[in-house]
Backbone as CSV, one residue per row, in Angstrom:
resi,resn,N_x,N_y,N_z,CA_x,CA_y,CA_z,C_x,C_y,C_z
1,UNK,0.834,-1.188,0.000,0.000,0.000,0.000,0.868,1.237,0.000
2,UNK,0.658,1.946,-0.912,1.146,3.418,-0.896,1.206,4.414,0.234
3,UNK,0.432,4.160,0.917,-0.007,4.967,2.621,0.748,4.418,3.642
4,UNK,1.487,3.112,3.099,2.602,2.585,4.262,3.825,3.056,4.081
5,UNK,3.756,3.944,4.743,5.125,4.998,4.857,5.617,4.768,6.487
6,UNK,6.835,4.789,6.678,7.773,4.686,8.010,7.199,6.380,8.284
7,UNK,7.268,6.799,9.920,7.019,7.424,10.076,7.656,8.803,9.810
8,UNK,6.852,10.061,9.713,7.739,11.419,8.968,7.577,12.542,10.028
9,UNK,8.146,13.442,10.023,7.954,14.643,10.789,7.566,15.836,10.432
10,UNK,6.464,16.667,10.136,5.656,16.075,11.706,4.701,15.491,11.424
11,UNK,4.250,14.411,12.629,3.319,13.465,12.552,2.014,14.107,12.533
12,UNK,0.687,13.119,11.700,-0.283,13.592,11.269,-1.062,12.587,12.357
13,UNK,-1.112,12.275,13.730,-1.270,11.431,14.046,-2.740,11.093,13.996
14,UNK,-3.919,10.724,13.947,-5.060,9.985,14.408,-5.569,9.229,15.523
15,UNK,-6.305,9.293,16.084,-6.897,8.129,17.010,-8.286,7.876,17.091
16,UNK,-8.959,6.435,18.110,-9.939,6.715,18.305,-10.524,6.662,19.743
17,UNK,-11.567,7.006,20.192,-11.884,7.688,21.252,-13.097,6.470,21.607
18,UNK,-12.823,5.418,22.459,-13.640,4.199,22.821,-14.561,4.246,23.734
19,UNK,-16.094,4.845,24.259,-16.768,5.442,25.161,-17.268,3.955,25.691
20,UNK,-17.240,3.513,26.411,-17.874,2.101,26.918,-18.834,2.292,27.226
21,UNK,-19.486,3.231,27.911,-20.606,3.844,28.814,-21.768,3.521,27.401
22,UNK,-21.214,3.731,26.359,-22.553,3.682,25.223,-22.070,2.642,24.465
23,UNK,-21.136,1.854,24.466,-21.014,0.772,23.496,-22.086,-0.476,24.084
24,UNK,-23.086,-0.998,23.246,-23.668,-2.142,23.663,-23.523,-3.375,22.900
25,UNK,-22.286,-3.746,22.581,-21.956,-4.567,21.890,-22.380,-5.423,21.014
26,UNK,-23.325,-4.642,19.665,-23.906,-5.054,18.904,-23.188,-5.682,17.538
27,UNK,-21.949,-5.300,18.181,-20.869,-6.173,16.935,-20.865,-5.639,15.350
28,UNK,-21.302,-4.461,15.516,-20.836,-4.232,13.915,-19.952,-3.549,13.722
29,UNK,-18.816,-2.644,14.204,-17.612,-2.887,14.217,-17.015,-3.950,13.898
30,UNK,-17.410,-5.235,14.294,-16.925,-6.445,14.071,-17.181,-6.514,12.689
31,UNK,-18.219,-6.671,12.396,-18.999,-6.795,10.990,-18.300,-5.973,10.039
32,UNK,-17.771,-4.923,10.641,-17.392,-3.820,8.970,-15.966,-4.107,9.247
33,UNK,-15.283,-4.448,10.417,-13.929,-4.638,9.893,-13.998,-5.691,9.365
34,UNK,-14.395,-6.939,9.398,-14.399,-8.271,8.352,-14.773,-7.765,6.940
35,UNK,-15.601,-7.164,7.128,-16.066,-6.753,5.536,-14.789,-6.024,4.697
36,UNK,-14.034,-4.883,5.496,-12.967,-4.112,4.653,-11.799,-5.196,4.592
37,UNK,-11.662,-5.971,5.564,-10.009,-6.811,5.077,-10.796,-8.125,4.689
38,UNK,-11.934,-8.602,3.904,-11.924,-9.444,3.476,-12.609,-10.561,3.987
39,UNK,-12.752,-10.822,5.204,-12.884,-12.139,5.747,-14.392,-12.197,6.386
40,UNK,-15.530,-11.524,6.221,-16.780,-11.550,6.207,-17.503,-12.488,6.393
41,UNK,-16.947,-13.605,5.371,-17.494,-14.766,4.883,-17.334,-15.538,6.556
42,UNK,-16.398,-15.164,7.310,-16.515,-16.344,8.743,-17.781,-15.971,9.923
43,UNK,-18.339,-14.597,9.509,-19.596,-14.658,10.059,-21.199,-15.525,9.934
44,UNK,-20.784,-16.137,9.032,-21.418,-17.129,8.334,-21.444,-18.599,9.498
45,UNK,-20.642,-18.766,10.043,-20.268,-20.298,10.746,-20.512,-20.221,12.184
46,UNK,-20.885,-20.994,12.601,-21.116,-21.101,13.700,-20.143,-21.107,14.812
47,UNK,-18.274,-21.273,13.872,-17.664,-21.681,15.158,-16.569,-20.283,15.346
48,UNK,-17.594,-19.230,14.707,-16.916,-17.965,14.639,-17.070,-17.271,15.884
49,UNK,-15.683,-16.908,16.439,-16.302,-15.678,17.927,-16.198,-14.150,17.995
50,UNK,-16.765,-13.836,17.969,-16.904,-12.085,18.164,-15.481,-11.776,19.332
51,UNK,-15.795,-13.025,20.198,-14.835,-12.211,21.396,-13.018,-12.242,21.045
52,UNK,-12.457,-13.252,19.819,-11.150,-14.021,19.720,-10.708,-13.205,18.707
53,UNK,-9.873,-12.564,18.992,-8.563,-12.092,18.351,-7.617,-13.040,17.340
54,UNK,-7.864,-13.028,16.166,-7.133,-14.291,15.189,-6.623,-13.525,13.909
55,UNK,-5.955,-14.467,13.312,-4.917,-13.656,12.047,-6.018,-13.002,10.968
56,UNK,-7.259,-13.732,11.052,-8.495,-12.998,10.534,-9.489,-11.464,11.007
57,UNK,-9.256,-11.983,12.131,-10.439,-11.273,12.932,-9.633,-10.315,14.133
58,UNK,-9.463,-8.967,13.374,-8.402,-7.914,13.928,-9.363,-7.168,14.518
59,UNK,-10.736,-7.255,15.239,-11.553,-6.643,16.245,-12.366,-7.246,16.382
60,UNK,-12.379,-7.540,18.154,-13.444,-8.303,18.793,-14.118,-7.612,20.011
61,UNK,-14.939,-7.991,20.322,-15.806,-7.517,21.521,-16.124,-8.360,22.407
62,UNK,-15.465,-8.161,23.735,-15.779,-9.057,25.350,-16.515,-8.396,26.111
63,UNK,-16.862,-9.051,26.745,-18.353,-8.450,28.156,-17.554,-8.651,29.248
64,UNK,-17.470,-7.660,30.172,-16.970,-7.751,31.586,-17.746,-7.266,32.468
65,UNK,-18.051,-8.004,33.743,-19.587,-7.630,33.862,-20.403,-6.504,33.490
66,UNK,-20.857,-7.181,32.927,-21.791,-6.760,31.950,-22.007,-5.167,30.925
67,UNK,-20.544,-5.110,30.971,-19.798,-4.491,30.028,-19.008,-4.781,28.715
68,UNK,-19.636,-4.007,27.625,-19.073,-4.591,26.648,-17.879,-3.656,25.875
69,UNK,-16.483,-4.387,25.898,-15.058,-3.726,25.723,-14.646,-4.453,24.317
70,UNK,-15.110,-3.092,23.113,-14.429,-3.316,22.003,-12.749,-3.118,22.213
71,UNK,-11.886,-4.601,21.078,-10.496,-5.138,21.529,-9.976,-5.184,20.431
72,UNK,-8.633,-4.470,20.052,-7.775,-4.802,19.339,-6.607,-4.206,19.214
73,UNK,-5.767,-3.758,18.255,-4.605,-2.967,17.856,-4.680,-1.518,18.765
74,UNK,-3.820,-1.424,19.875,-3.844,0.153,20.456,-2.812,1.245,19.714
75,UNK,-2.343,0.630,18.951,-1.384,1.480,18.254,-0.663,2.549,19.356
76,UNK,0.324,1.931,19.941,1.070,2.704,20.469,2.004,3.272,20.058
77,UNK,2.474,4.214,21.212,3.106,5.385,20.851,4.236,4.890,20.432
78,UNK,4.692,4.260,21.882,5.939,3.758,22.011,5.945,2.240,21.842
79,UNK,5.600,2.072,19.953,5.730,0.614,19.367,6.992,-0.395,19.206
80,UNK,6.869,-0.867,20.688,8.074,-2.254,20.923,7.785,-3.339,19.879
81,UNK,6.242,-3.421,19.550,6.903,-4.328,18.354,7.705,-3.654,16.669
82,UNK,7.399,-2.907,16.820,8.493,-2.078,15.584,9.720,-2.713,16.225
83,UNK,9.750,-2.431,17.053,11.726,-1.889,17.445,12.320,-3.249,17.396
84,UNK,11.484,-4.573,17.911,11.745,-5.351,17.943,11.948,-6.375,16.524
85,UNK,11.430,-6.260,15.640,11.204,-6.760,13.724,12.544,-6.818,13.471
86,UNK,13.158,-7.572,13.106,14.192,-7.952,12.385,14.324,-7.344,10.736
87,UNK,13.353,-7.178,10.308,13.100,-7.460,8.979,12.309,-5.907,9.094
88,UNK,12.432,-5.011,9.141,11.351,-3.844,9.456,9.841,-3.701,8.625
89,UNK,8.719,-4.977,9.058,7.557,-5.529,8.537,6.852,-5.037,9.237
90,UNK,7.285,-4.542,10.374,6.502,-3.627,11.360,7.027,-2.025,11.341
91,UNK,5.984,-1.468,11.179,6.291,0.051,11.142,5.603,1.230,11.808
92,UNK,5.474,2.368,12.179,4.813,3.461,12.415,4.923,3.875,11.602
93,UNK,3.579,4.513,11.513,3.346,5.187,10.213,3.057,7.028,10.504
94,UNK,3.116,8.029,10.013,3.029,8.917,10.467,1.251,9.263,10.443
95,UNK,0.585,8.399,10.145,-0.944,8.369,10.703,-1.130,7.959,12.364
96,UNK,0.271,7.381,12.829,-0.296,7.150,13.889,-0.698,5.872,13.576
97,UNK,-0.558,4.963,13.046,-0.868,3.572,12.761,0.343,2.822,12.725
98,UNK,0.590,1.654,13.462,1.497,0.731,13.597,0.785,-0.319,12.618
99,UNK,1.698,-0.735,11.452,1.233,-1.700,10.288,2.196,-2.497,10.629
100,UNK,1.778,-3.920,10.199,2.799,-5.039,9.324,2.481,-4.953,7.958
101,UNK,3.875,-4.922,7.528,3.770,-4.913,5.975,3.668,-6.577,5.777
102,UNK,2.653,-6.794,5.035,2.529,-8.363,4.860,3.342,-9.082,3.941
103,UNK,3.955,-8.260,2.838,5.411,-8.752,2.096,6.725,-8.704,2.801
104,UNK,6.808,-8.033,3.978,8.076,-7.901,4.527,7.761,-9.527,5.906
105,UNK,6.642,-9.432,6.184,6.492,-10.304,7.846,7.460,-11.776,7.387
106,UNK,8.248,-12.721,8.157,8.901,-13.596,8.493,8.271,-14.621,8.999
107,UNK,7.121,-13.886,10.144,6.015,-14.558,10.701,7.502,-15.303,12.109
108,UNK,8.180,-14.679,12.124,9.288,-15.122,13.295,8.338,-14.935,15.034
109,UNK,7.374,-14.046,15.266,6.370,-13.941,16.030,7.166,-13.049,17.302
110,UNK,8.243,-12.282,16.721,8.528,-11.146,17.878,7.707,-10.219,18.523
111,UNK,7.243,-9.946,17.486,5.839,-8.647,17.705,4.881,-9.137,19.022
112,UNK,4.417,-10.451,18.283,3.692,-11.267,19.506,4.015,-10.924,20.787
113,UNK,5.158,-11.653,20.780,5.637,-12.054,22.206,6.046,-10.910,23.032
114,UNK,6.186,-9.423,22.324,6.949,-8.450,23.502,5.440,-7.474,23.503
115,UNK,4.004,-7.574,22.290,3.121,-6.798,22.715,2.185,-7.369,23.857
116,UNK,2.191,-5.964,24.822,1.387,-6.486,26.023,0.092,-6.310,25.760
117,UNK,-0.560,-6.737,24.670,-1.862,-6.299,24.703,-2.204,-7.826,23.906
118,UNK,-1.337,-8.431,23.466,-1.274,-9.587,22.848,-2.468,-9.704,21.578
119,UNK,-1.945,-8.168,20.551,-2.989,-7.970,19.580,-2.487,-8.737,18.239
120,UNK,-1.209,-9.053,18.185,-0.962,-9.204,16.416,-0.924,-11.352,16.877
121,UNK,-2.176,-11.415,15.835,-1.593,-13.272,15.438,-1.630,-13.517,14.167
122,UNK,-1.128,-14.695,14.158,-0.234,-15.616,13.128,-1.827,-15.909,12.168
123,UNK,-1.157,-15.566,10.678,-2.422,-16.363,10.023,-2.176,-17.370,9.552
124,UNK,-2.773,-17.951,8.270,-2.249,-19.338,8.051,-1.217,-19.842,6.971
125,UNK,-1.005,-18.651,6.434,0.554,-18.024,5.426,1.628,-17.485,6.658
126,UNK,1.440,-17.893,7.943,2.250,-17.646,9.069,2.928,-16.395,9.416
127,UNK,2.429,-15.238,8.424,2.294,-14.084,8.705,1.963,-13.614,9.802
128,UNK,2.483,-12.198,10.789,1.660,-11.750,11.568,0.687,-10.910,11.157
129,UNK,-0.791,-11.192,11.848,-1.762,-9.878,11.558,-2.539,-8.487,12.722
130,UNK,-3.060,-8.126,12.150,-2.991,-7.223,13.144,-4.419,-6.077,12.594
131,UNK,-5.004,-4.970,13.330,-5.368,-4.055,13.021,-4.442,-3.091,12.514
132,UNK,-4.983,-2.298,10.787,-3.706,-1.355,10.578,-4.530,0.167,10.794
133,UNK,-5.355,0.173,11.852,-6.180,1.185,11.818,-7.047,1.836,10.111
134,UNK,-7.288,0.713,9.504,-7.901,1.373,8.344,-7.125,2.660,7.500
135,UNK,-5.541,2.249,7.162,-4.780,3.259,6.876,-4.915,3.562,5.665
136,UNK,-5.660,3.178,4.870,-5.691,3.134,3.447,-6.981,4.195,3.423
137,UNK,-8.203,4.064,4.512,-9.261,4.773,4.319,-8.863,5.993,4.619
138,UNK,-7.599,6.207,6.221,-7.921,7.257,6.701,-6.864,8.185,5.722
139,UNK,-6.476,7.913,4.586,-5.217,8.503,3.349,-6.526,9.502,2.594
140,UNK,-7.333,8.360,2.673,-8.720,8.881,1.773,-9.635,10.308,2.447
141,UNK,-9.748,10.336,3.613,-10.242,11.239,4.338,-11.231,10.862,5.459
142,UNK,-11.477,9.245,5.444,-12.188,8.603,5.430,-11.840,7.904,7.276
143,UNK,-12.953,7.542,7.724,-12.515,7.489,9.453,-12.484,5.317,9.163
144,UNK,-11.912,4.815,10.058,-11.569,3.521,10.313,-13.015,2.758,9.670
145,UNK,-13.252,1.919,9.315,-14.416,1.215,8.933,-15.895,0.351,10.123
146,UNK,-14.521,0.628,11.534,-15.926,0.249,12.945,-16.141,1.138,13.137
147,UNK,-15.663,2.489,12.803,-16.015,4.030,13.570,-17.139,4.271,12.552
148,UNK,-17.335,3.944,11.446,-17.927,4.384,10.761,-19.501,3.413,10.935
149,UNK,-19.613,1.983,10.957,-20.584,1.500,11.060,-21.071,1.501,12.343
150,UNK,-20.265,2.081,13.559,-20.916,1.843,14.994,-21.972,2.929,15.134
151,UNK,-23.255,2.549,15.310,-24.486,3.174,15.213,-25.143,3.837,16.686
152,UNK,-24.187,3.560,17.954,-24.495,4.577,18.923,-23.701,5.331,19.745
153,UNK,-22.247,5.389,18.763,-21.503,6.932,18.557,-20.196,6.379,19.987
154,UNK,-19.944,5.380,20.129,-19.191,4.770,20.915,-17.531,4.984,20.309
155,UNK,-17.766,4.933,19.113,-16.639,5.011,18.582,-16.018,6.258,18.003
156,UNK,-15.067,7.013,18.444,-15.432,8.278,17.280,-13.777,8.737,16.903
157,UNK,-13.747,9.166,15.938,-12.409,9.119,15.088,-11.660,10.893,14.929
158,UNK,-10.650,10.956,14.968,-10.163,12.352,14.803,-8.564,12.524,15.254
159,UNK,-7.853,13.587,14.783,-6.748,13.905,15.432,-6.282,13.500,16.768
160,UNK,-5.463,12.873,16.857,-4.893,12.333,18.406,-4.807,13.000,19.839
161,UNK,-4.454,14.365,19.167,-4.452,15.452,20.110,-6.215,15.706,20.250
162,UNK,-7.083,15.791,19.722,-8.613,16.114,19.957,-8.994,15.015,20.798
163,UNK,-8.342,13.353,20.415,-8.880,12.326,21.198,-8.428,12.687,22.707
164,UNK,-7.637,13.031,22.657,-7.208,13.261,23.949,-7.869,14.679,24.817
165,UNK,-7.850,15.606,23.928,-8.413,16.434,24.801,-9.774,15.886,25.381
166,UNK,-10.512,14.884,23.993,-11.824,14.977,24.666,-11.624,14.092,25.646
167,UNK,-11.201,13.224,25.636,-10.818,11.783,27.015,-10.357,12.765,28.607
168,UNK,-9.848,13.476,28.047,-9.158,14.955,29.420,-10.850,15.287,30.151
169,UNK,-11.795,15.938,28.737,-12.803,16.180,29.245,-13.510,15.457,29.979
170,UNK,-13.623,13.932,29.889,-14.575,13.202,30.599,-13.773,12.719,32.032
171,UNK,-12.228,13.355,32.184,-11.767,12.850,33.086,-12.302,14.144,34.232
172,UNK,-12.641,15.061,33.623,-12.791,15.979,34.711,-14.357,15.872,34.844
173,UNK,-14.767,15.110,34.509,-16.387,14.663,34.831,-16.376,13.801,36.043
174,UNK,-15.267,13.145,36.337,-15.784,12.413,37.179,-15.049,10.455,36.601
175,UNK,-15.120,10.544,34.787,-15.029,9.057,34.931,-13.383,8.570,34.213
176,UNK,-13.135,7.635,33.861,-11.699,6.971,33.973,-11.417,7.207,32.602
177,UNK,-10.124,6.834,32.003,-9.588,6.798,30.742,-8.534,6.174,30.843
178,UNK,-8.273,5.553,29.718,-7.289,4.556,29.529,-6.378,4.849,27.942
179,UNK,-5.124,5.432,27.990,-4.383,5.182,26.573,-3.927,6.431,26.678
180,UNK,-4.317,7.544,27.339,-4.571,9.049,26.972,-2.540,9.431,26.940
181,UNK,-1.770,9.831,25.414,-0.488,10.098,25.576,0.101,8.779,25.717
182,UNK,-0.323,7.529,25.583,0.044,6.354,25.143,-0.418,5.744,24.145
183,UNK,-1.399,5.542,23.626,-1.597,4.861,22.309,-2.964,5.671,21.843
184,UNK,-3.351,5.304,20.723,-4.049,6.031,19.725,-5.194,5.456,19.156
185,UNK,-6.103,4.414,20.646,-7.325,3.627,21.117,-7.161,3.770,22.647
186,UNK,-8.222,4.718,22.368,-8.464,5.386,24.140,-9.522,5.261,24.414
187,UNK,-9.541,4.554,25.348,-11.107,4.979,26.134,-11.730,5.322,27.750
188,UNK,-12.711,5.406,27.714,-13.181,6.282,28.197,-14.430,5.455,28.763
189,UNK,-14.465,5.671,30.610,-15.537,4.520,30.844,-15.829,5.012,32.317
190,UNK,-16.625,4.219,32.988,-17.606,4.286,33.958,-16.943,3.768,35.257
191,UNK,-16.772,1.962,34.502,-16.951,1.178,35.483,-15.807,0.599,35.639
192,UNK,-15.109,0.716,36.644,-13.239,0.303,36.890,-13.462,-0.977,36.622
193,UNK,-13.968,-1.919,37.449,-14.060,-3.392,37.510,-13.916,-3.770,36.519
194,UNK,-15.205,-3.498,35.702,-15.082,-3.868,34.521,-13.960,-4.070,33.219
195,UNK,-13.178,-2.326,33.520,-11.901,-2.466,32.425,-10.981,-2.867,33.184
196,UNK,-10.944,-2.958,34.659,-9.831,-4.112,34.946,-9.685,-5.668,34.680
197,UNK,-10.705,-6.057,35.019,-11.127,-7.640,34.303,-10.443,-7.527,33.070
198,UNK,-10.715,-6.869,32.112,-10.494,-6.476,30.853,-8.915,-6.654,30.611
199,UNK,-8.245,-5.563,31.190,-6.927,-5.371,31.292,-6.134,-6.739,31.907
200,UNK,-6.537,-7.277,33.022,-5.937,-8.203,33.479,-6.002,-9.965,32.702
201,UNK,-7.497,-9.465,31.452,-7.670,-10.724,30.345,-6.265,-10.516,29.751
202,UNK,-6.653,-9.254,28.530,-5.737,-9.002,27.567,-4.148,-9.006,27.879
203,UNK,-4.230,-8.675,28.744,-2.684,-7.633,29.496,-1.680,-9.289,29.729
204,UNK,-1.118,-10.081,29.001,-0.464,-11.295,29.087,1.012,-10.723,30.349
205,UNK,0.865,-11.689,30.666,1.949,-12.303,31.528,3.382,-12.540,30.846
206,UNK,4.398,-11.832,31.023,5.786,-11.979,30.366,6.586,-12.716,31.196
207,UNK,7.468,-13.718,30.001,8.253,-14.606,30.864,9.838,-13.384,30.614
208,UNK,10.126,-12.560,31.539,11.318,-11.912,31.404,12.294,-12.160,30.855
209,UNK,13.165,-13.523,31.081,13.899,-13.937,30.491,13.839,-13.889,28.576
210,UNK,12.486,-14.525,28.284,12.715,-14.571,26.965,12.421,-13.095,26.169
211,UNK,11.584,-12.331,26.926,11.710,-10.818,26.230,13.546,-10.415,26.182
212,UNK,14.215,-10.603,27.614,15.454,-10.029,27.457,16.012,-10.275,26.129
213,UNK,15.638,-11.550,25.940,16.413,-12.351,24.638,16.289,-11.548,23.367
214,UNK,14.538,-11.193,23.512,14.462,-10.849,22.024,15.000,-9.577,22.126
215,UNK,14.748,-8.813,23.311,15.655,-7.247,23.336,16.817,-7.303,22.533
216,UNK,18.030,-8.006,23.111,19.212,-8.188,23.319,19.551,-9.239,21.795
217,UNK,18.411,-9.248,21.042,18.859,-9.765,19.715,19.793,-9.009,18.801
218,UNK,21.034,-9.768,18.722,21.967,-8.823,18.151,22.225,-8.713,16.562
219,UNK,21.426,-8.185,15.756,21.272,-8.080,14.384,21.248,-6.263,14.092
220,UNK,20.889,-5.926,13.489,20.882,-4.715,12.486,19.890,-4.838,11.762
221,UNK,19.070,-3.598,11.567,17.699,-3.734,10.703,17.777,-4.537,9.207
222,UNK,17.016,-5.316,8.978,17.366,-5.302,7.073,18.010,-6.652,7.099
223,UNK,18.490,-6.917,8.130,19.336,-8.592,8.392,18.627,-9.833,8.350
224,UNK,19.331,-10.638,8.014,18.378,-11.924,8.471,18.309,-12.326,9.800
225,UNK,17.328,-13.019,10.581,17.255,-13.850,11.678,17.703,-15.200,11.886
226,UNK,18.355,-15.727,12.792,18.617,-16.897,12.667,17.299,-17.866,12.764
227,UNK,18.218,-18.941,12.182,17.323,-20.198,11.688,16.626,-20.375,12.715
228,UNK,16.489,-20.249,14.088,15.925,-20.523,14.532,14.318,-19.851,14.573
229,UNK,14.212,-18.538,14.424,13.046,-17.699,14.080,12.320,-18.005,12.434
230,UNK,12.731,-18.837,11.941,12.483,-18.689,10.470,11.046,-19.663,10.654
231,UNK,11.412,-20.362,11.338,10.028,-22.030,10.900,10.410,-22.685,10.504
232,UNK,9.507,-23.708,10.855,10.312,-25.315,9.698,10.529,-25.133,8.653
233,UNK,9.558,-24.268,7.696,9.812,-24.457,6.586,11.077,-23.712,6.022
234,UNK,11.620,-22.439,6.857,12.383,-21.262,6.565,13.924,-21.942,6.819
235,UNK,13.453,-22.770,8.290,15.050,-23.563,8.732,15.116,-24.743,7.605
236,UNK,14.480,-25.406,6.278,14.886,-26.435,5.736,15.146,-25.530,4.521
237,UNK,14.425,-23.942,3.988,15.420,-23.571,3.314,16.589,-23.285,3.295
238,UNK,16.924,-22.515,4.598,18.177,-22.161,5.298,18.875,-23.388,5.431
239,UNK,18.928,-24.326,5.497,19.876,-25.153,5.822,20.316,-25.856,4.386
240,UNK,19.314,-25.867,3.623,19.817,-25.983,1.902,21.002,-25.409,1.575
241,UNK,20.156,-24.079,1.553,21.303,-23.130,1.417,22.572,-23.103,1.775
242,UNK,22.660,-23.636,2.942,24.195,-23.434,3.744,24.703,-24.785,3.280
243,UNK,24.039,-25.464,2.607,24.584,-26.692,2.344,24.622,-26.945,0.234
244,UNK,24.101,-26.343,0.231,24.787,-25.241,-1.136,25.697,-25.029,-1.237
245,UNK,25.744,-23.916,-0.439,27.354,-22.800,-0.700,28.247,-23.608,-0.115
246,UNK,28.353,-24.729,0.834,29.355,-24.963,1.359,29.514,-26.185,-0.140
247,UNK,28.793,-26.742,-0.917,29.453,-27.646,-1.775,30.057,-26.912,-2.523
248,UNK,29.372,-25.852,-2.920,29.933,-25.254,-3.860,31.297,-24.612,-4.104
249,UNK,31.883,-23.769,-2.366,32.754,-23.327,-1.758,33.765,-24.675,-2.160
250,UNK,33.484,-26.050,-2.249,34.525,-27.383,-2.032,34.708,-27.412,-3.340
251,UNK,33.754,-27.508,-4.417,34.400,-27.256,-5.792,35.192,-26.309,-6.166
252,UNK,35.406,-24.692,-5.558,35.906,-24.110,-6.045,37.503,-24.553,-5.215
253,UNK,37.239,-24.701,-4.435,38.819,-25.322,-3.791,39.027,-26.093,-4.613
254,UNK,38.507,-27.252,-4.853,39.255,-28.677,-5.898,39.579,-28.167,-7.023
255,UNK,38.865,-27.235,-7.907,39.187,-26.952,-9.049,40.595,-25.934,-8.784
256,UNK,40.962,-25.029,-7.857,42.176,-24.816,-7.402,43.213,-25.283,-7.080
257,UNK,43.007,-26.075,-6.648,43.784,-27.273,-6.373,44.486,-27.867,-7.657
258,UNK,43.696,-28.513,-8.220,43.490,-28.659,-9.891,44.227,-27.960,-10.663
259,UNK,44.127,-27.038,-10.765,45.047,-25.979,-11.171,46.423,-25.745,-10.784
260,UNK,46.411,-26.035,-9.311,47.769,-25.627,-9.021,48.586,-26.814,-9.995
261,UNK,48.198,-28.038,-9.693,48.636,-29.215,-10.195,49.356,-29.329,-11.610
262,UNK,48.612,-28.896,-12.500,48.925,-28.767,-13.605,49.891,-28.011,-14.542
């Protein structure tokens, strides 16, 4: 996509502004993001869930008592899975949208493992997926595709700095906010319990050790990953390969050799 640009200065950022107090989780958010990336057709089946986050289904909706918390991509500020990509398939964009480029992904699953919101999964081309905040619409002028079908104003779309002021406003009302100067899906709610349940679903548990690892991965952007991040299928090309060049490396010795001889 032409609109996937690394980020520029100065940023044009976007966000959206998540009111829980009026979301009643009628799922069409759900409905129009399947419809814009394609995958529509799994509303059809029975063993489809509104609530599961999958390489298909980049917005879902959970009930915490008896609250309903639209879930997906927070597009943060400060995007650790960018920093973390080997392969730079992950990007900020100066919309304020954290993309995977789906020709660049490895599907190595770094992103995964260091986002605490545990939004980007694996599809079945072992790609990572993700919400790209509708970056292609919002190039157009055009607001995200759930902001646009959510029909009792729960969702609402605009400059990052406006999301925030208005989230400021409801904080001096009296009720909570969540994202405000951290990511660019904020919301805005009533009932603590509720978005704690929430937070303490989504919010995964890190095994320290293996984040250090991926921190402390010592490559350079643009590099390859070792075989071990590649997959089966990536480690039996990789190991071809190295078993390639190394025959090949033995012919050019013998034929040197060869030469000297003569």
């Amino acid at each position: 996509m032409s609109e996937t640009k690394p980020v520029a200065w100065p940023r044009r950022d976007y966000g959206v502004l998540v009111d829980l107090d009026k979301c009643d989780g009628c799922g069409k958010c759900v409905e129009a993001c399947k419809l814009r990336n394609g995958t529509s057709y799994e509303l059809r089946y029975k063993t489809f869930s509104p609530t599961e986050l999958t390489g298909t289904t980049w917005l879902s909706v959970r009930k915490y008592s008896g609250v309903s918390i639209p879930y997906r991509c927070f597009h943060c500020y400060s995007a650790v899975c960018a920093l973390v990509c080997p392969v730079n398939a992950h990007i900020v964009t100066d919309y304020g949208a954290v993309v995977i480029q789906q020709d660049k992904c490895i599907g190595c699953g770094r992103c995964a493992e260091v986002c605490c919101y545990g939004t980007p999964r694996q599809g079945f081309d072992r790609r990572y997926k993700k919400c790209d905040l509708c970056i292609d619409r919002i190039a157009k002028g055009s607001p995200p595709a759930c902001v646009e079908a959510c029909p009792t104003g729960a969702l609402k779309f605009g400059p990052v700095a406006e999301i925030y002021r208005q989230a400021k406003e409801e904080e001096a009302k009296g009720r909570k906010t969540y994202g405000v100067e951290l990511t660019h899906w904020v919301y805005v709610y009533s009932n603590e319990e509720a978005f704690r349940e929430f937070l303490g679903d989504v919010a995964r548990r890190k095994d320290p050790e293996k984040i250090r690892k991926i921190l402390s991965f010592p490559v350079e952007r643009a590099t390859y990953p070792p075989v071990s991040y590649l997959g089966i299928e990536g480690a039996a090309v990789a190991t071809a390969l190295i078993a390639f060049f190394g025959w090949r490396q033995s012919r050019i010795e013998e034929k040197k050799k060869a030469g000297s001889h003569e």
